[in-house]
N, C-alpha and C positions, 0 to 999 in steps of 0.2 A: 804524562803531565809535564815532565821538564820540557820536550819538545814543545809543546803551547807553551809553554814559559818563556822559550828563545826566541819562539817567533812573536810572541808579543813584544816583546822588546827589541828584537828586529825591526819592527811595525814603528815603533818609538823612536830609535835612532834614522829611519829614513822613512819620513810621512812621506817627503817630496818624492820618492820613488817611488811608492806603495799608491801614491794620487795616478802618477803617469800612467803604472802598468795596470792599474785597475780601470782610468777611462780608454787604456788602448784595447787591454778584455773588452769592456761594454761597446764597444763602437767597431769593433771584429766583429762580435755576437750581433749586434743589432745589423751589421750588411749580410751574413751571413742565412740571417731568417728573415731576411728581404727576397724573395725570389725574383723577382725583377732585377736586382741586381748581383745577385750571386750565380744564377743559373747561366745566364748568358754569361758572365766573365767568364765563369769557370771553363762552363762545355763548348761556347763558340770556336773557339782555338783548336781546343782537342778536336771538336768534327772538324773542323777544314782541313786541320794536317792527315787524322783519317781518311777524305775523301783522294785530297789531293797527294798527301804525302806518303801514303800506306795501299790505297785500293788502287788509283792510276798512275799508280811509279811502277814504269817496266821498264825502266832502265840499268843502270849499274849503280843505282844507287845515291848518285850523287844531285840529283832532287830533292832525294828525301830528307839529307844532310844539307842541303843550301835553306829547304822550308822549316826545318828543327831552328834553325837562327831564324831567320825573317816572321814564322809565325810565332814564335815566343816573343818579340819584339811586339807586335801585332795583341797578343796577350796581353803583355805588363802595361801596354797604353791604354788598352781598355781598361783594366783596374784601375788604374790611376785618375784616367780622364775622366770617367763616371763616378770614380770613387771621391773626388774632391767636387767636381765639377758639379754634379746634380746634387748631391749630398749639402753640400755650403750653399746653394741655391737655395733650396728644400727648407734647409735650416733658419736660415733665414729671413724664408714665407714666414715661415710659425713664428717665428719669434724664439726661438730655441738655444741659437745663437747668441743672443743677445741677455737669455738666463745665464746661458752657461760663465760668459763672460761677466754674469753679477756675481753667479755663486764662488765660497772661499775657498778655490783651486787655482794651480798653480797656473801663473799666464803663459795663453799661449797650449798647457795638455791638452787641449781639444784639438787643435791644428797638429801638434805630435802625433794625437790618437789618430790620426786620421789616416797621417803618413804610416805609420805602422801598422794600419788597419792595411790600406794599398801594397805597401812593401809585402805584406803575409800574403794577400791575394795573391801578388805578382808571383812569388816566391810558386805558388800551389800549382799554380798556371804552366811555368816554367818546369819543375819537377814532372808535373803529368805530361807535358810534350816530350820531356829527358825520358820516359819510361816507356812512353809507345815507343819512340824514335831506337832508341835499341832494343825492345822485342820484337816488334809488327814490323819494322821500318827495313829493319838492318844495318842502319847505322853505328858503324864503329868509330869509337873516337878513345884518344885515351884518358887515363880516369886527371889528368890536370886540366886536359880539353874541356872536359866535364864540368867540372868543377868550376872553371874559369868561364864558363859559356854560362852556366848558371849564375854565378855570380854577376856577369855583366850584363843580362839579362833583370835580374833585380835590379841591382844600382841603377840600372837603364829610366828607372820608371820616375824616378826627382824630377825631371825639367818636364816631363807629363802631369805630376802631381803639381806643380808649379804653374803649368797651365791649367790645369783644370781648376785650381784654385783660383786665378785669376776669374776666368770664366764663371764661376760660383759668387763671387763679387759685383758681377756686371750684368749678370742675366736673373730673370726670374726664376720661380719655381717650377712654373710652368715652361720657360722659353729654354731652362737650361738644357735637357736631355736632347732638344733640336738641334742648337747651336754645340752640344757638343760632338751628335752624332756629323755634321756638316763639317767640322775637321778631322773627328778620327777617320770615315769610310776614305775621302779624298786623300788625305794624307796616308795613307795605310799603301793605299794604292800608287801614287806620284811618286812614290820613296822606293819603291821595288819589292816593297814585303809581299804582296801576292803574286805577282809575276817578274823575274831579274828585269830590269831597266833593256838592256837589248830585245825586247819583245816592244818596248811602249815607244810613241813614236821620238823622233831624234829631239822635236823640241822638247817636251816632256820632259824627256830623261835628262836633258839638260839643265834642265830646271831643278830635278829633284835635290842638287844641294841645300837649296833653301829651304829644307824640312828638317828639324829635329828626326823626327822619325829614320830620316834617311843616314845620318849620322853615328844612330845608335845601331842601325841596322846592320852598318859595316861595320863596328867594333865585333857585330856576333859576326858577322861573315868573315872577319882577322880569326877570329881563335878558330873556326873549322876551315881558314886557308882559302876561301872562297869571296875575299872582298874585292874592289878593285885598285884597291893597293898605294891608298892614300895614307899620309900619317896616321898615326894613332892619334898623335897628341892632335893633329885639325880636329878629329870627330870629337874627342873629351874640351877640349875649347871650349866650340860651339854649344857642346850639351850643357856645360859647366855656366857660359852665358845668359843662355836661356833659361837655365834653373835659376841665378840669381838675378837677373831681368824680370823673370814674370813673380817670382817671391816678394819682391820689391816693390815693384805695380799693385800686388794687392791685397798686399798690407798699407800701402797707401791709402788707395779704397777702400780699406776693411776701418782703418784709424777717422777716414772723413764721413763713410757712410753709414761703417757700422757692418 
């Protein structure tokens, strides 16, 4: 009985926090008994680094630890870019959007929920490649590697959340999942997360600075030692940019159109 007593009055002293983490719950739960888009985020990652990184890795290993970074990348853009991108589409066919923003909630928890919804995905994605990768894989890394590769692997997923918000702004309901699948496959690939950049041809790989994707991809490739040896601070820049460039754009759009 005291316990309900504190937490009611918990409940009292912070509504505003008890609103956020309750629509961050409901909008986790509701992606997560989406199969269309919980399955594929989840398992697309896991089987390619099994294919690729676990069944035809017969080398010394260092495959397996270069695709542990690149497909976790690869990972946390897919939560992100589907998770804002079709989602705020979607939302705002219906008209669902445009409730949430009448009902008496805090401005703004639904775009939180959203990212916290994306962030926990990305997070799951990232963990489950961290656990094949040193059991199946053989991947040794140590446990700050770890931790630091995970972590930047999450945080990674903002200026994807940021586009796909954008995108969620500008495309229909129906047009979203097209137009988003048309930058993550391309991009995924021009940035060297399925194959290192010396396999694709010189114009290509020359090119791949100008992807987000390719920037976060070498922050993972710094902490396992395998990037190509550009600043830190260039790659968090860039990313830091394009997280407040396309946040900015579409709230702009979100303010004129709704």
């Amino acid at each position: 009985m005291h316990a309900l007593v504190e937490r009611a009055t918990a409940t009292r002293r912070h509504p505003l926090l008890r609103s956020h983490v309750l629509e961050a719950k409901y909008e986790f739960l509701r992606m997560l008994r989406t199969p269309m888009f919980a399955l594929p985020t989840l398992l697309f990652p896991v089987m390619f680094y099994l294919l690729f990184g676990v069944a035809l890795n017969r080398g010394d290993g260092s495959a397996a630890q270069y695709l542990l970074a690149t497909y976790g990348v690869f990972g946390v853009m897919g939560a992100a870019l589907f998770g804002f991108g079709v989602t705020v589409a979607m939302d705002r066919a219906q008209g669902l959007l445009a409730l949430k923003r009448a009902l008496p909630m805090p401005p703004g928890a639904w775009l939180l929920a959203k990212m916290a919804m994306a962030l926990l995905f990305s997070a799951i994605v990232a963990l489950l490649l961290a656990v094949i990768a040193a059991t199946l894989a053989g991947v040794s890394l140590a446990p700050a590697q770890w931790s630091l590769l995970w972590l930047v692997h999450v945080v990674g997923a903002l200026p994807f959340c940021a586009i796909g918000l954008y995108v969620g702004t500008v495309a229909g309901g129906s047009a979203a999942p097209v137009v988003v699948n048309l930058l993550y496959l391309p991009m995924s690939f021009l940035s060297g997360l399925w194959l290192p950049l010396a396999m694709l041809p010189d114009a290509l790989a020359r090119l791949a600075p100008v992807w987000p994707s390719y920037h976060h991809g070498q922050l993972a490739l710094k902490v396992v030692g395998m990037d190509a040896g550009q600043p830190a601070a260039l790659h968090l820049g860039v990313l830091a940019v394009v997280t407040i460039g396309f946040f900015v754009l579409a709230r702009a759009r979100l303010a004129r159109h709704g």
